[in-house]
C-alpha positions in Angstrom: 176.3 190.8 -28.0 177.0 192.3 -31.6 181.1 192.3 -30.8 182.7 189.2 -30.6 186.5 188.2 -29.8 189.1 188.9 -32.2 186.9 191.7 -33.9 189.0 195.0 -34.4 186.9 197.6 -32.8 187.7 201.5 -32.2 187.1 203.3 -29.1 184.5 206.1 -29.7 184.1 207.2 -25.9 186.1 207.3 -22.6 189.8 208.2 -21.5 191.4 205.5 -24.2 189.9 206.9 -27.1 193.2 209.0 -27.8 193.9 212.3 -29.6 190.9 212.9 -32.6 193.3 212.8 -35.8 195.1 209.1 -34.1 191.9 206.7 -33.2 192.4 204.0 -30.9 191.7 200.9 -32.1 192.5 197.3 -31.2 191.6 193.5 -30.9 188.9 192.4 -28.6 190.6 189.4 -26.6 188.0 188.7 -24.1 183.9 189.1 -24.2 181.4 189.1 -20.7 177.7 189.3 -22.2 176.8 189.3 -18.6 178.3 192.7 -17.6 178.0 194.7 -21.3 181.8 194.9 -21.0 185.0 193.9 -23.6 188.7 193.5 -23.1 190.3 195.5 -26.1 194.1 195.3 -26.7 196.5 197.9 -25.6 193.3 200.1 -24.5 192.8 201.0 -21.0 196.0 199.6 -19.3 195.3 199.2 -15.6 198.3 198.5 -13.4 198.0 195.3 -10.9 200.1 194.5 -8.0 201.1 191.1 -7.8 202.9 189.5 -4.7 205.9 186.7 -5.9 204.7 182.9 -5.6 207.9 180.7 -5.8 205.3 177.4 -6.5 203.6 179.3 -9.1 207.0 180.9 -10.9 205.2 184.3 -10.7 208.0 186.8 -10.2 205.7 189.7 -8.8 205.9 193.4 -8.8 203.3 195.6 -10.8 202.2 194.4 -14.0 200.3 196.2 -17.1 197.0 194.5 -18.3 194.0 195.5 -20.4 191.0 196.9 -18.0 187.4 196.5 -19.0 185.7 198.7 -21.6 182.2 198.7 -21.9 180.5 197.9 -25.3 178.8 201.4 -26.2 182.2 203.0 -26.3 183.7 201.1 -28.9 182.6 200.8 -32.5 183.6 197.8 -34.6 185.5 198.4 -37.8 184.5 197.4 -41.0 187.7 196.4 -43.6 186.2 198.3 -46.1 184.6 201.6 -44.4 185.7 202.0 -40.9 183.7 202.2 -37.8 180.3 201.3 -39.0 176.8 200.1 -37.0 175.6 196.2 -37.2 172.6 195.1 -38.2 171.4 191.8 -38.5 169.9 189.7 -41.3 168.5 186.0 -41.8 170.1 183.4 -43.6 168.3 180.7 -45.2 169.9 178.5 -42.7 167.8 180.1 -39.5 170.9 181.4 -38.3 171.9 186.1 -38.1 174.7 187.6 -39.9 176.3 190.6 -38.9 175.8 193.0 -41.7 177.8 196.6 -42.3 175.2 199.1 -41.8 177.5 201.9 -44.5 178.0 199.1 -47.0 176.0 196.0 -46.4 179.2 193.6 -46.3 179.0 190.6 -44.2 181.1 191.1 -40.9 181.3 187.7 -40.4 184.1 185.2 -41.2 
């Protein structure tokens, strides 16, 4: 997958993508190659019912967490440019970087 966790992406498609002047963006905190789908901070908040376990200290009650997104709504977000495309280029080392499609910047840390 070209997104990885704790990239800052920005939701292009779907119900969290948020009024067109105020773009929704956010920190991926979880990544499942095998199902094409991200966890994105504050985007998509699902509501879960949880029933109280004493052993466990879990109070219960409904809690707020981040639902799945899947990848071809979001867009990662270059520092400089904004939401931008990846492509991928060689090192001498054998290994891919992640490269800015707009301005050719490394999107790797």
């Amino acid at each position: 997958m070209d997104i990885h966790k704790n990239d800052i992406v920005q939701v292009i498609a779907g119900r969290s993508r948020g009024p067109a002047g105020q773009p929704t963006r956010g920190r991926v905190l979880e990544v499942e190659p095998g199902k094409n789908r991200i966890f994105v901070e504050h985007v998509n908040m699902v509501k879960k019912h949880v029933r109280p376990n004493p052993q466990k200290q879990i109070r219960g009650g409904i809690l707020e967490k981040e639902g799945p997104i899947h990848v071809s709504n979001v867009a990662l977000v270059c520092s400089d440019c904004g939401p931008t495309r990846i492509q991928h280029r060689g090192m001498a080392e054998g290994k891919t970087a992640r490269i800015c499609a707009k301005c050719e910047k490394s999107l790797d840390k």
